[in-house]
LOKOL-872290 format. One record per residue (C-alpha): residue in three letters; x, y, z. Coordinates in pm, whole numbers. Layout:
+-----+--------+--------+--------+
:   r :     px :     py :     pz :
+-----+--------+--------+--------+
: ALA :      X :      Y :      Z :
...
+-----+--------+--------+--------+
This chain:
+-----+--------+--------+--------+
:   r :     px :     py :     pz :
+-----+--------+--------+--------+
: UNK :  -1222 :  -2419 :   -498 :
: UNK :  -1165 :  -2143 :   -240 :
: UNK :  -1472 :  -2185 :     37 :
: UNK :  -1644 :  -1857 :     99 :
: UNK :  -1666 :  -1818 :    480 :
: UNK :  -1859 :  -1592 :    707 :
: UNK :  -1772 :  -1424 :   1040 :
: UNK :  -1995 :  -1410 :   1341 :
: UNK :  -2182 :  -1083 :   1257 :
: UNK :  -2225 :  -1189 :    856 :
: UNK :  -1935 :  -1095 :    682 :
: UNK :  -1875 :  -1293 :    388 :
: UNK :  -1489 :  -1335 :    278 :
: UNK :  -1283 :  -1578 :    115 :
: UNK :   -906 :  -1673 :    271 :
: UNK :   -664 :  -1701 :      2 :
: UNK :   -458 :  -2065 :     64 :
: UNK :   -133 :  -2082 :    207 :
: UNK :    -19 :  -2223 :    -94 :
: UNK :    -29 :  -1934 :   -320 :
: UNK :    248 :  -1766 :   -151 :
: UNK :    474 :  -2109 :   -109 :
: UNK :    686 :  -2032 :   -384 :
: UNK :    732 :  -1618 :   -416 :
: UNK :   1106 :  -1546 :   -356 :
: UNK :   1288 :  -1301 :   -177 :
: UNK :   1017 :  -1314 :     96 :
: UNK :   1140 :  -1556 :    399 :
: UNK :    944 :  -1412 :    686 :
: UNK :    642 :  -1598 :    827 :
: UNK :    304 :  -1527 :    886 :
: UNK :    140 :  -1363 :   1177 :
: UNK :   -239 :  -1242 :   1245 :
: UNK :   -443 :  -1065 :   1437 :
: UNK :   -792 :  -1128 :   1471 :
: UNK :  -1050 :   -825 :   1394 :
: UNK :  -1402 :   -904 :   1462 :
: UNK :  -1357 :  -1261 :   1270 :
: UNK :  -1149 :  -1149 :    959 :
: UNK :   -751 :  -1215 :    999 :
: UNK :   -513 :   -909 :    948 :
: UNK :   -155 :  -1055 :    827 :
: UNK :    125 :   -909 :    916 :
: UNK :    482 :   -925 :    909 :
: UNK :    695 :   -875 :   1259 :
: UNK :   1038 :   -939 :   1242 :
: UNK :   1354 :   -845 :   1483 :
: UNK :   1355 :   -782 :   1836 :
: UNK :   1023 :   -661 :   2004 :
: UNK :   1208 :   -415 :   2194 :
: UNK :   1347 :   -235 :   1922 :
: UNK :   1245 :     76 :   1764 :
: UNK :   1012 :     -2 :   1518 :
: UNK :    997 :     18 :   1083 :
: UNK :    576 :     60 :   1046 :
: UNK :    568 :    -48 :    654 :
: UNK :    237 :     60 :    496 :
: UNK :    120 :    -15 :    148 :
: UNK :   -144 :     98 :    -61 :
: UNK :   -297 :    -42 :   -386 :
: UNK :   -297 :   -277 :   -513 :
: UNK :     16 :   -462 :   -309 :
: UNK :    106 :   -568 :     46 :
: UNK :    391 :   -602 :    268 :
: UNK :    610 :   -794 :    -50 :
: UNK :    638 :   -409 :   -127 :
: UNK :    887 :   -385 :    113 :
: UNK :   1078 :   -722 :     86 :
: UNK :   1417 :   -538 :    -23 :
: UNK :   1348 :   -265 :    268 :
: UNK :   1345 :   -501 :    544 :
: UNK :   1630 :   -645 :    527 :
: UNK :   1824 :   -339 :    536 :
: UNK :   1571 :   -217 :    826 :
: UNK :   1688 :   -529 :   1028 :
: UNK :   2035 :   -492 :    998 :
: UNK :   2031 :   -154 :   1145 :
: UNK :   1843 :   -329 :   1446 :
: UNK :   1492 :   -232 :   1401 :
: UNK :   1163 :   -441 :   1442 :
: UNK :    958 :   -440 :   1116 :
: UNK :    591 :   -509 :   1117 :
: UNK :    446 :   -484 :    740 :
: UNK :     57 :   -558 :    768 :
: UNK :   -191 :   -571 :    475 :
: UNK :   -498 :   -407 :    449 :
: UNK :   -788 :   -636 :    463 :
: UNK :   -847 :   -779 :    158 :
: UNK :   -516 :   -743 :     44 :
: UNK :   -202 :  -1003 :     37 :
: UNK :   -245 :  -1237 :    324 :
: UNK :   -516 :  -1096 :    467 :
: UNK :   -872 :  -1191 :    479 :
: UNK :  -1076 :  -1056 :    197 :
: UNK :  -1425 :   -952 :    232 :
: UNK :  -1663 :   -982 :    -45 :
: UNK :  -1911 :   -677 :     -3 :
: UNK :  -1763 :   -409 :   -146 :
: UNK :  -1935 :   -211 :    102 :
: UNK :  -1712 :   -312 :    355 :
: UNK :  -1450 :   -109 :    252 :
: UNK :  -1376 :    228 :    317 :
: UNK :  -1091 :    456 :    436 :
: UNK :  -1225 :    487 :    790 :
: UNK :  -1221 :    127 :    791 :
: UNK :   -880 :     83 :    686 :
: UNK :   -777 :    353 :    907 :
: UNK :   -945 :    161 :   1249 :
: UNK :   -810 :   -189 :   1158 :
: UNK :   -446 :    -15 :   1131 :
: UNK :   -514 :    147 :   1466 :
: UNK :   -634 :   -197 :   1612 :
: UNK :   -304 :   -365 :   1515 :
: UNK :    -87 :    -96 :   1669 :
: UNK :   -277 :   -124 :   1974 :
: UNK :   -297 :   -477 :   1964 :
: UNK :     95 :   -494 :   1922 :
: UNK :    168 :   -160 :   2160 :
: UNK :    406 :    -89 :   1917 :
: UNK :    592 :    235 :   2007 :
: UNK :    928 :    460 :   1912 :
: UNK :    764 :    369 :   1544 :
: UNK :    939 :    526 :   1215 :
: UNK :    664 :    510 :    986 :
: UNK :    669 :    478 :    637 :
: UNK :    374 :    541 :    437 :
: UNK :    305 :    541 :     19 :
: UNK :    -21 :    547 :   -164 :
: UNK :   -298 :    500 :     16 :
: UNK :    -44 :    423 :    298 :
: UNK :    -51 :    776 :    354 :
: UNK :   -424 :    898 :    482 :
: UNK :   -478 :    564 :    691 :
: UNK :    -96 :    580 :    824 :
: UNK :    -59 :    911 :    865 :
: UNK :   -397 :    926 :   1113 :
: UNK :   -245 :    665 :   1308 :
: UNK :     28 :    928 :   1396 :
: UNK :   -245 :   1220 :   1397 :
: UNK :   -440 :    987 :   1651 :
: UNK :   -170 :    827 :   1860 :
: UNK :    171 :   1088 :   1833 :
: UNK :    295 :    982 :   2161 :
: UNK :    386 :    635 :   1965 :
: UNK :    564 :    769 :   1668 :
: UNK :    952 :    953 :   1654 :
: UNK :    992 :    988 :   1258 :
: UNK :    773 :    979 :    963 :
: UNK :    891 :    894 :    588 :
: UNK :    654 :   1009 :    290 :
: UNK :    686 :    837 :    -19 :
: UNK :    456 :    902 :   -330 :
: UNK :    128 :    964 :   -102 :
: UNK :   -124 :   1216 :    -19 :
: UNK :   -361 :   1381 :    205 :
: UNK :   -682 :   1514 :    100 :
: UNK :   -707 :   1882 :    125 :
: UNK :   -906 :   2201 :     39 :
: UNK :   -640 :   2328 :   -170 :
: UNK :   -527 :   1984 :   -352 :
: UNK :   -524 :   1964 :   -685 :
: UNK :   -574 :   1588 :   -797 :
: UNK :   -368 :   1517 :  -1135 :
: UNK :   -484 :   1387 :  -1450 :
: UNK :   -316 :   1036 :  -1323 :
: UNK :   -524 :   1063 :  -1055 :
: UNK :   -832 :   1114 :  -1241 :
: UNK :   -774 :    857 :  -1545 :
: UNK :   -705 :    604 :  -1281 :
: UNK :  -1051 :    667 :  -1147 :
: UNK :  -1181 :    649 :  -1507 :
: UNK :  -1010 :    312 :  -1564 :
: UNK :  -1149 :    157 :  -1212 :
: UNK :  -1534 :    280 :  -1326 :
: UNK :  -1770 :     64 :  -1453 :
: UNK :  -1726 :     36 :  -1774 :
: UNK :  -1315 :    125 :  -1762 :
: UNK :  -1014 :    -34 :  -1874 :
: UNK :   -918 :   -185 :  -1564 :
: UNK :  -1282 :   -249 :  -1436 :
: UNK :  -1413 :   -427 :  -1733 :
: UNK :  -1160 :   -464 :  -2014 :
: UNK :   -846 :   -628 :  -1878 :
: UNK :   -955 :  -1026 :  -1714 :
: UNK :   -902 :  -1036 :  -1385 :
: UNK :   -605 :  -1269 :  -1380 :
: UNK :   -444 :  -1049 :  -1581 :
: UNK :   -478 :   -760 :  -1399 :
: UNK :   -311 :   -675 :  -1075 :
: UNK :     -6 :   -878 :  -1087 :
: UNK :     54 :   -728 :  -1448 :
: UNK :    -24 :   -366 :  -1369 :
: UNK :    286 :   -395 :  -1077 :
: UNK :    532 :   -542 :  -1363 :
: UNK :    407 :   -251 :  -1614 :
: UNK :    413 :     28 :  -1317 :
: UNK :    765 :    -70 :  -1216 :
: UNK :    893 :    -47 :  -1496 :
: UNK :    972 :   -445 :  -1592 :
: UNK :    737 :   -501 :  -1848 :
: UNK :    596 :   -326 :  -2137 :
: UNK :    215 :   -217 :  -2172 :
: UNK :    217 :   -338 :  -2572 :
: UNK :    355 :   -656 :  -2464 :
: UNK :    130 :   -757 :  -2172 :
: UNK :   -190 :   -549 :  -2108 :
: UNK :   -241 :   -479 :  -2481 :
: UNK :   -204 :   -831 :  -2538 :
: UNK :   -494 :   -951 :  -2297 :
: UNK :   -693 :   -709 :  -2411 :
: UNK :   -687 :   -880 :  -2763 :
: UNK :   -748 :  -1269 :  -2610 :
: UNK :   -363 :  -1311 :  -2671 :
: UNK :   -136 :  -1439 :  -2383 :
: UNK :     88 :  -1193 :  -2202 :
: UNK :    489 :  -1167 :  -2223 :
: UNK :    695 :  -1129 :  -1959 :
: UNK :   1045 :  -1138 :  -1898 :
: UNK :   1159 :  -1383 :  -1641 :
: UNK :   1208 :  -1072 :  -1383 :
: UNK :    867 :   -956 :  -1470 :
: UNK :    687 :  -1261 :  -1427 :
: UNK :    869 :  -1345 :  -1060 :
: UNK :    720 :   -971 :  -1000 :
: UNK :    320 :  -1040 :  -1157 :
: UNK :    322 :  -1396 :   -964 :
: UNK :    400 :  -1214 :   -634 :
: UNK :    151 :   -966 :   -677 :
: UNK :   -100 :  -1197 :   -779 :
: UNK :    -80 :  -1430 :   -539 :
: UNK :   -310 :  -1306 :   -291 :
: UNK :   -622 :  -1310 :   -551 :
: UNK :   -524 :  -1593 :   -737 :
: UNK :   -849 :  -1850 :   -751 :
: UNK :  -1057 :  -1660 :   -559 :
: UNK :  -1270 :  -1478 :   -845 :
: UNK :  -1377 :  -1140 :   -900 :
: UNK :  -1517 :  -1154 :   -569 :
: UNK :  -1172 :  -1145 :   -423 :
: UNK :  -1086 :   -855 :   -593 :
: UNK :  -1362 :   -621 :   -391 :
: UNK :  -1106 :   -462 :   -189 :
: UNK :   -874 :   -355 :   -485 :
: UNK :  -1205 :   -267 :   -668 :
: UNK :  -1309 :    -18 :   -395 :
: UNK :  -1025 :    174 :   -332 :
: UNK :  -1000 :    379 :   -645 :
: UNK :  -1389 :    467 :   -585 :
: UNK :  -1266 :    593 :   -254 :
: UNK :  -1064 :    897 :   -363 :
: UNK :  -1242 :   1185 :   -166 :
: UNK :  -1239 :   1336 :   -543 :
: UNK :  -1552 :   1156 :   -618 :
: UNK :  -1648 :   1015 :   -285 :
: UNK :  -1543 :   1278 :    -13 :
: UNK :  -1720 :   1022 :    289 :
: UNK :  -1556 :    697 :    195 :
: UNK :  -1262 :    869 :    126 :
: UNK :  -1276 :    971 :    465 :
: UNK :  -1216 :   1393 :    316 :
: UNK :  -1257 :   1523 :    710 :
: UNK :  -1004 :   1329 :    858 :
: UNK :   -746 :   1363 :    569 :
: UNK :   -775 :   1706 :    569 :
: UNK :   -716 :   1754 :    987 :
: UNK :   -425 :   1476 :    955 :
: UNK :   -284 :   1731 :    676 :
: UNK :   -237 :   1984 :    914 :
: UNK :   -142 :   1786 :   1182 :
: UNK :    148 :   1618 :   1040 :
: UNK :    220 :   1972 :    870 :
: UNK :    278 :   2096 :   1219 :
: UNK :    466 :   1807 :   1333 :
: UNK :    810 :   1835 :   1503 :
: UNK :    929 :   1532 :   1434 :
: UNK :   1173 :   1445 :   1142 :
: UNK :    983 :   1403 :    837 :
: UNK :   1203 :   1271 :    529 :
: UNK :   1022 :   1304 :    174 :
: UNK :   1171 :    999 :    -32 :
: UNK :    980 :   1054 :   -386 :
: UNK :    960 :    867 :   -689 :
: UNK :    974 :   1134 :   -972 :
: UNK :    856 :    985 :  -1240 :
: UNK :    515 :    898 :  -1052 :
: UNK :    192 :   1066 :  -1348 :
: UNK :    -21 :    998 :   -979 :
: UNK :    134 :   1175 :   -718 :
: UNK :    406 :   1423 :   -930 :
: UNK :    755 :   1539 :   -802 :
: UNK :    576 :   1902 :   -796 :
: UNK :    275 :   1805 :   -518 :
: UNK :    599 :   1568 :   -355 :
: UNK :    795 :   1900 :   -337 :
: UNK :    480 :   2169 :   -260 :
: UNK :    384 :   1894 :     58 :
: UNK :    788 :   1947 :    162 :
: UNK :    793 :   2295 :    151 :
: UNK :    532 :   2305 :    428 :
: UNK :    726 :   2152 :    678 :
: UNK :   1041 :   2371 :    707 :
: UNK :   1222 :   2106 :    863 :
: UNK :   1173 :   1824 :    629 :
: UNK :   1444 :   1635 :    425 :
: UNK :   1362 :   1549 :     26 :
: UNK :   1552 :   1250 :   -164 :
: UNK :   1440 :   1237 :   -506 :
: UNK :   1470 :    860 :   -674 :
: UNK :   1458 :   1056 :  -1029 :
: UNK :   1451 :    696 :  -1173 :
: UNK :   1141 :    520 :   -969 :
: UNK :    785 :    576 :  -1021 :
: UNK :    497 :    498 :   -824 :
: UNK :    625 :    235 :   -610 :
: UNK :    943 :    360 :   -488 :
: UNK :    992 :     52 :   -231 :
: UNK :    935 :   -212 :   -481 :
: UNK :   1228 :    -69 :   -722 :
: UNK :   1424 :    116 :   -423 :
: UNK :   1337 :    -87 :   -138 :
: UNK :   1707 :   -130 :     -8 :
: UNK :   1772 :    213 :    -95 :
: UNK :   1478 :    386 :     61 :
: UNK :   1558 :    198 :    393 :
: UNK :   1959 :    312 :    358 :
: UNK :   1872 :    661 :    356 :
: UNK :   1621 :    652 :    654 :
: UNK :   1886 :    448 :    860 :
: UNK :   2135 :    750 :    793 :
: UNK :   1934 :   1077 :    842 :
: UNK :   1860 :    851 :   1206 :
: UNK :   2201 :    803 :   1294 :
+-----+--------+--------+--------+
């Protein structure tokens, strides 16, 4: 049984064991924290420290395994990669209020570990909710940053027009939705990464818990669900506060967890950037379409666009090694 701990000033979280993550593959690189205010940030932080640096920021509901087929690629071109995860995601601690999570929140633990780490001469790569609490970082700190890659993200903005993906998956994280209420938890986020890649079949796995029925999977799709489950596994619905929050953040419905202000200023910000900006887009994302990928790259004149016509939402988990080949090129 997973012990539920408490910081200093009262927050209540549970640590997911060490042991949970003992047998994922494909993922070599030890652990390393930082310490915010009591709760451990984990993070990854391999290659030279003097080298420029690969920032690798996830969004829901993964952590840095996203980018386990990037980073090798990233050090073999000689850069230092540092892949943290939100609080209350993979390795990291994981709060149980709900209420402890918002984007501002996100956004100042990210700016802690930068600061923390003085990392500089950073390429950053953001995707999914990645994007608003990365892309402050370089609205925030600019003198730190030389490049920034957009992958399947957004920023919040007057004139944004959220998609119908956007809006069931707000729907489906409600009380009362699919995902909220319907699927069991140990079912859920592990399976919703082998469906949303692409490995497994909704009919066969999410359809199938839905009716008291054990999931399939093939062997590849199972490796994949483990991995992504790991970080929750035994700790209860409690653990799962993080994940639960962050679709009830989209400014949409919640414009002050969402942290609408900021987005929007970081939107123009980064729209008036003159650094090199590369647009690497999953195309057959329903969230975040090719069209919004393609209106966002039209606003920065100088901006490169790579489609990956056969990846979806989560272009590094599919296109990891790719992803990283073309960003080592267009830095040459």
């Amino acid at each position: 049984m997973v012990e539920l701990l408490r910081t200093e000033n009262g927050i209540s979280f549970l640590r997911t064991p060490s042991e949970n993550f003992e047998t994922i593959p494909d993922f070599p690189w030890g652990p390393n924290f930082v310490d915010l205010d009591g709760l451990s940030m984990h993070y990854i932080d391999e290659g030279a420290r003097d080298a420029p640096v690969a920032l690798l920021l996830h969004g829901m509901p993964t952590w840095s395994y996203l980018y386990r087929s990037a980073i090798p690629e990233l050090l073999a071109a000689g850069y230092r990669c540092v892949a943290p995860d939100h609080i209350g995601f993979g390795k990291s601690d994981k709060p149980t209020d709900p209420g402890y999570y918002d984007i501002a929140r996100h956004t100042a633990n990210l700016d802690r570990l930068i600061r923390t780490l003085d990392l500089r001469n950073i390429t950053l790569f953001v995707q999914d909710w990645g994007g608003p609490t990365g892309l402050a970082q370089y609205a925030a700190m600019p003198q730190r940053f030389e490049r920034l890659v957009i992958m399947n993200t957004w920023l919040h903005h007057d004139a944004y027009e959220y998609s119908d993906g956007i809006r069931n998956w707000i729907a489906q994280n409600s009380p009362g939705g699919l995902f909220r209420d319907n699927v069991p938890a140990r079912f859920l986020w592990g399976t919703l990464m082998a469906v949303g890649t692409g490995r497994a079949a909704p009919k066969d796995t999410l359809f199938r818990s839905l009716n008291g029925q054990e999931p399939h999977y093939s062997p590849e799709a199972d490796l994949v669900r483990r991995a992504y489950d790991a970080p929750f596994a035994g700790l209860g619905d409690d653990g799962l506060a993080g994940t639960r929050r962050f679709p009830m953040c989209i400014p949409l419905i919640d414009p002050v967890s969402g942290d609408a202000e900021r987005q929007q200023e970081t939107f123009a910000t980064v729209n008036a950037t003159n650094l090199p900006v590369h647009f690497i887009w999953g195309t057959q994302d329903a969230v975040f379409t090719e069209a919004w990928g393609r209106q966002w790259h039209s606003l920065i004149a100088h901006s490169t666009w790579d489609s990956l016509p056969d990846a979806a939402h989560f272009p590094q988990d599919t296109h990891g090694a790719d992803i990283a080949r073309l960003v080592v090129r267009y830095a040459r």
